[in-house]
KOLZASE-819788 format. One line per 2 residues: number of its first residue (from 1); for each residue y, z, x of N, C-alpha, C. Coordinates in nm, 3 decimals. Example, Ala and Ser with C-alpha at 12.3 -4.5 7.8 and 13.67 -1.06 7.14 Angstrom:
! KOLZASE-819788
1 = -0.569,0.780,1.319,-0.450,0.780,1.230,-0.330,0.780,1.320 | -0.225,0.708,1.285,-0.106,0.714,1.367,0.003,0.787,1.290;
//
This chain:
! KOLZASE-819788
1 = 1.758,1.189,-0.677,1.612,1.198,-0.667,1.575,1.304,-0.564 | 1.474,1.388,-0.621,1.456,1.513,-0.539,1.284,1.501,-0.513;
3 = 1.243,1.469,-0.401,1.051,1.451,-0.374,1.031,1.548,-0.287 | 0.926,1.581,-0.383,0.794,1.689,-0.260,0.682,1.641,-0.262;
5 = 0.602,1.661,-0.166,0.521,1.581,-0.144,0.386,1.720,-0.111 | 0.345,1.795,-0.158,0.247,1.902,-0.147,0.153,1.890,-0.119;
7 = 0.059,1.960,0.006,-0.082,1.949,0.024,-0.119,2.091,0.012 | -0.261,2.099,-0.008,-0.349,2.170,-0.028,-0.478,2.171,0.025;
9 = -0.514,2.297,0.119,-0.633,2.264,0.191,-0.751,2.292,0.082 | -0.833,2.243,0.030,-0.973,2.269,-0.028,-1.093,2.350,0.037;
11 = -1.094,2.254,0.177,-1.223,2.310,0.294,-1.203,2.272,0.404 | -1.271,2.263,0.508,-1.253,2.162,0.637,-1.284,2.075,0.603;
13 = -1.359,2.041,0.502,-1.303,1.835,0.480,-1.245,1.795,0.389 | -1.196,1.835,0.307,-1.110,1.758,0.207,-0.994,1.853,0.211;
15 = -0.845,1.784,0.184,-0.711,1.845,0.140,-0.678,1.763,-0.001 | -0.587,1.834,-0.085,-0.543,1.765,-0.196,-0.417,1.735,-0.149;
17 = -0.348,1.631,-0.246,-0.214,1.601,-0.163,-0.116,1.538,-0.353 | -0.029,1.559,-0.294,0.070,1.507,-0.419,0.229,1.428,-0.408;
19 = 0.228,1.357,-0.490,0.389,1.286,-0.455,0.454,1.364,-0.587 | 0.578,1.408,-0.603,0.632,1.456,-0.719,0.798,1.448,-0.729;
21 = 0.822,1.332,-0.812,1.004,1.277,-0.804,1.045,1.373,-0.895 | 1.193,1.437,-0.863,1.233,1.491,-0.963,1.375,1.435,-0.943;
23 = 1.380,1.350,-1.079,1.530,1.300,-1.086,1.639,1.413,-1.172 | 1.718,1.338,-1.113,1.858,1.445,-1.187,2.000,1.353,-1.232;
25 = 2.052,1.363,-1.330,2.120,1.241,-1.420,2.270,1.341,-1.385 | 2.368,1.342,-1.248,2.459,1.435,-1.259,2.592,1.356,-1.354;
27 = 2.566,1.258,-1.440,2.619,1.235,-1.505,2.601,1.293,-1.673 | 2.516,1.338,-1.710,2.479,1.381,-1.839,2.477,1.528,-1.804;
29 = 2.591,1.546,-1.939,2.594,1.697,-1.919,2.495,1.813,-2.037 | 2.387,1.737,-2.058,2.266,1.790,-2.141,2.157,1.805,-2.046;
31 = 2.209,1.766,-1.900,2.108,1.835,-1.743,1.979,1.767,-1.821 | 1.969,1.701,-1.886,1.802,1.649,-1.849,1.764,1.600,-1.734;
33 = 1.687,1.649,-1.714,1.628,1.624,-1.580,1.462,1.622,-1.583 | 1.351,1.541,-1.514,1.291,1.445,-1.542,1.226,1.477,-1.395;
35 = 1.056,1.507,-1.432,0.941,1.537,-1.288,0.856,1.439,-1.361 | 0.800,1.340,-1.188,0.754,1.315,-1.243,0.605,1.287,-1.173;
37 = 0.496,1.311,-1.201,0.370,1.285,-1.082,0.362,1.155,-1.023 | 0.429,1.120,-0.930,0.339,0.980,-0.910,0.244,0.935,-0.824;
39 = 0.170,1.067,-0.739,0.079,1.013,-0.664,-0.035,1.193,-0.694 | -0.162,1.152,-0.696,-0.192,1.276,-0.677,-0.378,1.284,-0.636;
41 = -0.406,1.305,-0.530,-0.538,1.268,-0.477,-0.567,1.335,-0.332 | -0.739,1.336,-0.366,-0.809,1.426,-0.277,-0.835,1.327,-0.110;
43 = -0.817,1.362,-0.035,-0.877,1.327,0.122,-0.984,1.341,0.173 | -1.065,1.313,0.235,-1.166,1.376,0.237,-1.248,1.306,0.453;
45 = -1.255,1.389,0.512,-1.289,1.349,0.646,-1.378,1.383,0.677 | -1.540,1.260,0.690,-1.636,1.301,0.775,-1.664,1.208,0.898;
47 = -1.617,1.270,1.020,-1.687,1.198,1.110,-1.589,1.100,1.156 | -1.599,1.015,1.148,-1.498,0.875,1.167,-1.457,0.774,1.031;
49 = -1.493,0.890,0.914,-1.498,0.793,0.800,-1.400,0.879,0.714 | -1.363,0.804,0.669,-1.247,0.861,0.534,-1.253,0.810,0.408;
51 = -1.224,0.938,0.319,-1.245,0.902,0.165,-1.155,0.976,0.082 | -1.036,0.866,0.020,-0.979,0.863,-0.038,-0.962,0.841,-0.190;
53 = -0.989,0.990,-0.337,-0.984,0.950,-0.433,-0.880,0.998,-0.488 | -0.844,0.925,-0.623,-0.753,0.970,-0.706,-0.642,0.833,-0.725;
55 = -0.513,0.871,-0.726,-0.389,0.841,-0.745,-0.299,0.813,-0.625 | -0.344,0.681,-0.502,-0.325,0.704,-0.421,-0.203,0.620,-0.315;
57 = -0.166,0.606,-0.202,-0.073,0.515,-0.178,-0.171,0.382,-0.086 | -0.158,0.265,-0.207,-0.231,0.154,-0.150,-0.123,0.081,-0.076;
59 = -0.110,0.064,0.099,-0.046,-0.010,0.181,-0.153,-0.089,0.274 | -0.113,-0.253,0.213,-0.195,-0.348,0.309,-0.122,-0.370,0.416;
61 = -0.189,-0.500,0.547,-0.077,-0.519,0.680,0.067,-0.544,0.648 | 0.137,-0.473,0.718,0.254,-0.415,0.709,0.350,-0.434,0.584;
63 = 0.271,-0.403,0.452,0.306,-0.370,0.353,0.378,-0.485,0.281 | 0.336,-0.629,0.327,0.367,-0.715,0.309,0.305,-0.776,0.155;
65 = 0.162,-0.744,0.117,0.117,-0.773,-0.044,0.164,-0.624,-0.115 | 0.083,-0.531,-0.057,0.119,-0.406,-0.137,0.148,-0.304,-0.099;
67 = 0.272,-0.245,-0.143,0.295,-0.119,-0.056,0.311,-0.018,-0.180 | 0.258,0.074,-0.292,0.213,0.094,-0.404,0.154,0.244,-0.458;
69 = 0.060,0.188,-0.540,0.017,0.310,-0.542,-0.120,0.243,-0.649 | -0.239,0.304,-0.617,-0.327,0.290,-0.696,-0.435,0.365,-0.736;
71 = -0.485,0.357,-0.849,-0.534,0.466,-0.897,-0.725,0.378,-0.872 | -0.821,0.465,-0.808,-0.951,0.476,-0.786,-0.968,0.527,-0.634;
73 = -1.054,0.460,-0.587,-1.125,0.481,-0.427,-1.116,0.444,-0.321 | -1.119,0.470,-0.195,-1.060,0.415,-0.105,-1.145,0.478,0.026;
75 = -1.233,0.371,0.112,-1.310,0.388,0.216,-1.272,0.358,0.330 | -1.255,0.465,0.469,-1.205,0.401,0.579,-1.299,0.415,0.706;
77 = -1.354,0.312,0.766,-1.433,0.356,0.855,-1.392,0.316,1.008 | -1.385,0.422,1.077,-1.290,0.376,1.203,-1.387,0.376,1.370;
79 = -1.354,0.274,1.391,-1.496,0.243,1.514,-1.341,0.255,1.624 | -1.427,0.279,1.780,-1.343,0.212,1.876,-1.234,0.136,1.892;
81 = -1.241,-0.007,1.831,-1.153,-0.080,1.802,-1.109,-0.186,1.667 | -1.192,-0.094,1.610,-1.219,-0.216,1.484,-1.274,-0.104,1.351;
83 = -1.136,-0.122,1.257,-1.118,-0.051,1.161,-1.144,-0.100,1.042 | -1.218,-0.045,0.946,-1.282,-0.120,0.852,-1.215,-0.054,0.687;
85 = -1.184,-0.126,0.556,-1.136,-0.039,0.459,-1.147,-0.100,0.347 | -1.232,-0.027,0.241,-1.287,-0.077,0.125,-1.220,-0.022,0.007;
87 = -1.154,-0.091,-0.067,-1.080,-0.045,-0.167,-1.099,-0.068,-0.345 | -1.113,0.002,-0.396,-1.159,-0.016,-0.563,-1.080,0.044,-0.661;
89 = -1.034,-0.045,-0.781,-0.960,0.082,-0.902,-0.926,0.003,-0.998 | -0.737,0.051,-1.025,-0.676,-0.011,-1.134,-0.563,-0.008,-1.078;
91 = -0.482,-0.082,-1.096,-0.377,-0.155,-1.022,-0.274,-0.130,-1.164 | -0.133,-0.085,-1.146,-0.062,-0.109,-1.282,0.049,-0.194,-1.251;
93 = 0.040,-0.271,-1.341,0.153,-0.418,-1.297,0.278,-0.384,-1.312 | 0.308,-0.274,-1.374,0.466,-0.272,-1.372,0.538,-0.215,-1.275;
95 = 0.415,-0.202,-1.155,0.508,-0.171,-1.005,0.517,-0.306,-0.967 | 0.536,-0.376,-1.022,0.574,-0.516,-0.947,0.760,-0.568,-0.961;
97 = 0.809,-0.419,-1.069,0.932,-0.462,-1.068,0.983,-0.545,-1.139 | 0.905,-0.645,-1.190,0.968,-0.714,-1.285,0.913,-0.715,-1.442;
99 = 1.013,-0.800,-1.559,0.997,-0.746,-1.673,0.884,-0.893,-1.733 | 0.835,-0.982,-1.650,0.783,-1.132,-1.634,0.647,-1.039,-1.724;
101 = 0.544,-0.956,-1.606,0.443,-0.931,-1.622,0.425,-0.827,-1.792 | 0.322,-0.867,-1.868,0.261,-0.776,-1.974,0.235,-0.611,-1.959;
103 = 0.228,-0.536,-2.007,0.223,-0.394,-2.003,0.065,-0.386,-1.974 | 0.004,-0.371,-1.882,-0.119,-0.281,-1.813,-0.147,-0.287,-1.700;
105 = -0.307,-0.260,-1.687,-0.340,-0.260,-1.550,-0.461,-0.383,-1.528 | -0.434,-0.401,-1.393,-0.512,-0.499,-1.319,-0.658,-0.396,-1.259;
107 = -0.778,-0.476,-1.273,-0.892,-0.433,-1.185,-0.857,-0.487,-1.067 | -0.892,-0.425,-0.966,-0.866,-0.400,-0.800,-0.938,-0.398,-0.736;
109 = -1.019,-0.478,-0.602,-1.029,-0.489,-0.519,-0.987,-0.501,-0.416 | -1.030,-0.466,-0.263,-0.989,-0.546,-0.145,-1.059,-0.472,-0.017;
111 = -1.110,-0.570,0.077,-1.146,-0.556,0.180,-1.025,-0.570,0.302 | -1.049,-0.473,0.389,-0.939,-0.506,0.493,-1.007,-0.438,0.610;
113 = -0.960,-0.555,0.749,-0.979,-0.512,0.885,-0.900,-0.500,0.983 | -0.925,-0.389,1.062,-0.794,-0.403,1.170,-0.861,-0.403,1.323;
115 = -0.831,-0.486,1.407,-0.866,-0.478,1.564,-0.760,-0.435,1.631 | -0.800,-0.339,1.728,-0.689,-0.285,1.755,-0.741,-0.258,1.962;
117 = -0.696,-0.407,2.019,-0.739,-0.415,2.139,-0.710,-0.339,2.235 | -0.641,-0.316,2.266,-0.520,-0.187,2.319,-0.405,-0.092,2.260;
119 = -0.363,-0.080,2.362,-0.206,0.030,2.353,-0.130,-0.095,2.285 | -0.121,-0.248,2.303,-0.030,-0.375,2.320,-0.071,-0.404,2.171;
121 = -0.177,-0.452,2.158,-0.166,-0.576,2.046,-0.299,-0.503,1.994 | -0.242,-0.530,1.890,-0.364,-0.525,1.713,-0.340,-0.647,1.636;
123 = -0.413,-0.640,1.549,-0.431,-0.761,1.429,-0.496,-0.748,1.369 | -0.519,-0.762,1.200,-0.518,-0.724,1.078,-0.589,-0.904,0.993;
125 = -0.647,-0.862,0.899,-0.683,-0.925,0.839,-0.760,-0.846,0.674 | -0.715,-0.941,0.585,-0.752,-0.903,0.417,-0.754,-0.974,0.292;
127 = -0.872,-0.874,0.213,-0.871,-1.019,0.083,-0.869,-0.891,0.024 | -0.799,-0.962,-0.126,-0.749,-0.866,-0.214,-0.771,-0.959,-0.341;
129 = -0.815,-0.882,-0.497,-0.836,-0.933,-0.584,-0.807,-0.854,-0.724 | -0.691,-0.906,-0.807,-0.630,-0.810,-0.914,-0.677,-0.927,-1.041;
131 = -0.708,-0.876,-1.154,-0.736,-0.946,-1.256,-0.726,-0.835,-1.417 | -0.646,-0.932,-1.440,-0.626,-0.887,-1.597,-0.615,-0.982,-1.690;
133 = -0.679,-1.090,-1.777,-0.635,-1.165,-1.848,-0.495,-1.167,-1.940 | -0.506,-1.077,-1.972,-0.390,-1.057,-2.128,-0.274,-1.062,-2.067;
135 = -0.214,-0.964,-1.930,-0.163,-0.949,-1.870,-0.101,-1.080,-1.794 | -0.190,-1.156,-1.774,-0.144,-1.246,-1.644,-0.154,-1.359,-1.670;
137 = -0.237,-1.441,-1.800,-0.298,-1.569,-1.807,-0.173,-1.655,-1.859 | -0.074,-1.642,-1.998,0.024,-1.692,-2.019,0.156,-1.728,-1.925;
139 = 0.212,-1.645,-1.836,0.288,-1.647,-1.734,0.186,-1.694,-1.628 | 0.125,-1.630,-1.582,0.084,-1.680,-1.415,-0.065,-1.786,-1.446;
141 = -0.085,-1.840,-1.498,-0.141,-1.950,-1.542,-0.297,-1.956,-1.480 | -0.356,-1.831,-1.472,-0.485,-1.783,-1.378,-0.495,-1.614,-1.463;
143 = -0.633,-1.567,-1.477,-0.694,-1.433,-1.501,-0.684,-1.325,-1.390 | -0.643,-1.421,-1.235,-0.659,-1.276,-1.158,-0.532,-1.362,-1.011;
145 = -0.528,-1.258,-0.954,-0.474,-1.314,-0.790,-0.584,-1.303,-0.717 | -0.624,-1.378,-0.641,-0.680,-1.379,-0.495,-0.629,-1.414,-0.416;
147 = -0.573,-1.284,-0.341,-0.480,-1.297,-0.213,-0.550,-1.292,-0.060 | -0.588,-1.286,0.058,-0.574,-1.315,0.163,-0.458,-1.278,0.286;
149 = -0.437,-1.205,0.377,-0.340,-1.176,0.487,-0.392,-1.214,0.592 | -0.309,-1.199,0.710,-0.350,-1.196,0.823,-0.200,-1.149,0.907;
151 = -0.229,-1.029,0.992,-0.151,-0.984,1.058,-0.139,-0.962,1.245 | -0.012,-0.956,1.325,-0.056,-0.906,1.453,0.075,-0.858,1.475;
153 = 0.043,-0.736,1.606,0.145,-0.640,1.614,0.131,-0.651,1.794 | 0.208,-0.697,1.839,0.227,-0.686,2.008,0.349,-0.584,2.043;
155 = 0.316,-0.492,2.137,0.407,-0.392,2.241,0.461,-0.437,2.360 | 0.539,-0.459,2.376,0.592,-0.528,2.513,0.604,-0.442,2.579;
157 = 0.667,-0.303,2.546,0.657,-0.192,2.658,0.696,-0.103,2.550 | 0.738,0.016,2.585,0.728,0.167,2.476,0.882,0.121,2.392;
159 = 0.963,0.009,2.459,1.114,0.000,2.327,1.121,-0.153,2.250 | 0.975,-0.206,2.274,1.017,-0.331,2.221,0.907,-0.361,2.185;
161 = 0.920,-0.425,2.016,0.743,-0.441,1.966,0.778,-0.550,1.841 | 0.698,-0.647,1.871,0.719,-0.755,1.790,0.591,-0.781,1.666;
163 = 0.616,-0.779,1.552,0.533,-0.794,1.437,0.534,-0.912,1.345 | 0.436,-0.949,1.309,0.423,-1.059,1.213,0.362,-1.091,1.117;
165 = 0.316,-1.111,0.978,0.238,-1.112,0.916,0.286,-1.274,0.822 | 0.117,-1.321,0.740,0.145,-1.432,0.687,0.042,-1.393,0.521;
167 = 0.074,-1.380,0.408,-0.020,-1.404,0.263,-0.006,-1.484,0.218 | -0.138,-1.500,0.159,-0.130,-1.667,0.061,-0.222,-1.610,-0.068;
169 = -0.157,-1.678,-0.157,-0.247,-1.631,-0.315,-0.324,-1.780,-0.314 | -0.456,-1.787,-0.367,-0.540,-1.896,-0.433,-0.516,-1.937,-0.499;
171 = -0.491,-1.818,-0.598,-0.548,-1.847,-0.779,-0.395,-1.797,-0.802 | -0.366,-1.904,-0.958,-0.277,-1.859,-1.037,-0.109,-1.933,-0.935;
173 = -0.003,-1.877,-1.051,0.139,-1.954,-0.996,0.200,-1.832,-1.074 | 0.329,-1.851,-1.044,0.469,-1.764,-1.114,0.589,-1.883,-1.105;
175 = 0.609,-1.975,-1.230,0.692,-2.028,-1.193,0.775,-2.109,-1.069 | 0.603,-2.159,-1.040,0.611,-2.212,-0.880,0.626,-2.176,-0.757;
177 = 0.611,-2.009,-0.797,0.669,-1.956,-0.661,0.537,-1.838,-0.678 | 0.552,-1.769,-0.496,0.482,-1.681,-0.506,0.357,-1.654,-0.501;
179 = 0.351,-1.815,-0.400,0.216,-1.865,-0.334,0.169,-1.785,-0.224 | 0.315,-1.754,-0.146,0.275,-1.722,-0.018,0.376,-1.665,0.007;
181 = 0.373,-1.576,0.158,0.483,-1.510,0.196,0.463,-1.440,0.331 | 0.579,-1.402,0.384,0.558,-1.392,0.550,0.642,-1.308,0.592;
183 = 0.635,-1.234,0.717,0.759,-1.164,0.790,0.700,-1.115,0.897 | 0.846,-1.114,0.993,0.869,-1.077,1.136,0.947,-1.011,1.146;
185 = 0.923,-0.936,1.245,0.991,-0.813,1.227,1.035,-0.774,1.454 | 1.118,-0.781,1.512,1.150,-0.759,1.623,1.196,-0.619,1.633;
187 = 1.117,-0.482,1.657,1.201,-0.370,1.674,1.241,-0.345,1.839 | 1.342,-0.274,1.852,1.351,-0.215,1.944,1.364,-0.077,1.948;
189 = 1.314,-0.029,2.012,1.241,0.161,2.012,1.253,0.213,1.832 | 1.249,0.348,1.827,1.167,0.320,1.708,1.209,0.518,1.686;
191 = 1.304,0.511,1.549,1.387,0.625,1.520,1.204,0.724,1.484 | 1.238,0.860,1.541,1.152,0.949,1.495,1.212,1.062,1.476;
193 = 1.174,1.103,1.311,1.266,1.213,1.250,1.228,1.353,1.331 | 1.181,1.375,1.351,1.168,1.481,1.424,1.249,1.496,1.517;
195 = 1.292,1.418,1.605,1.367,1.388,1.741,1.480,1.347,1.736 | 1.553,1.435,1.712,1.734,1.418,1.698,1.791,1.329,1.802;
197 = 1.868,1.211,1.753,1.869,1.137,1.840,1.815,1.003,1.864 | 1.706,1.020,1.834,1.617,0.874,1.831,1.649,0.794,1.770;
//
């Protein structure tokens, strides 16, 4: 797998940007080889607010419901300490990895907030809402998910930072599972590619 990831300035407020996989099969000697778009969308910065359209990378608190990609709009409004983000589109279920879910896409919502008290500790909170009948009603026994997070991130000092997050779905089941879900995460200092060594 070979990715570039290309930007493009437009103006002083918007850049275009792109994800682009190019696989290579060095087992087949007919070299097919295979590009493929999977992300591709405009930026756009006024002020303290951000606007995100197109084909884009949807990541909730610490990527614990969705870490993805989705296709519509995406609003970010960033205060002092308290970050605000409105999200709208189409969701396609077969990034979920498995072969359970029907072939399309989900309508998309989600609201999300982040407080971010200091240098030390932040915390996160979000509701999220995917619905497709055809898609989802036979297996997951509900028309949509309504999910919910809640996250917090504490710094103990610049090599040690402890994270946690908790989701819960409302609506709908998967074979009894897949109500809810959680993780912690204990790093200590924190590799940066740039910095040989780290």
């Amino acid at each position: 797998l070979f990715r570039l990831e290309p930007t493009a300035t437009i103006n002083n407020n918007w850049t275009a940007k792109a994800r682009i996989d190019y696989t290579i099969d060095p087992s087949n000697s007919d070299n097919a080889n295979h590009a493929t778009v999977n992300r591709a969308w405009v930026t756009g910065q006024y002020g303290a607010t951000k606007y995100e359209l197109g084909k884009f990378p949807l990541y909730t608190e610490q990527g614990l419901v969705f870490d993805s990609v989705l296709s519509g709009a995406q609003v970010t409004f960033s205060g002092k300490k308290l970050t605000g983000t409105v999200t709208g589109g189409r969701y396609d279920l077969q990034q979920e990895g498995t072969d359970k879910w029907a072939a399309g896409t989900a309508s998309f919502g989600g609201l999300g907030l982040t407080y971010k008290a200091d240098q030390r500790f932040s915390a996160g909170a979000g509701y999220y809402y995917a619905a497709n009948k055809t898609a989802m009603q036979s297996l997951y026994q509900a028309d949509s998910a309504k999910i919910w997070d809640l996250g917090m991130t504490h710094n103990f000092n610049n090599s040690l930072r402890l994270a946690a997050a908790y989701a819960h779905n409302s609506e709908g089941n998967i074979d009894g599972k897949y109500k809810k879900a959680y993780n912690i995460e204990l790093a200590y200092k924190t590799a940066v590619p740039a910095n040989k060594g780290s």
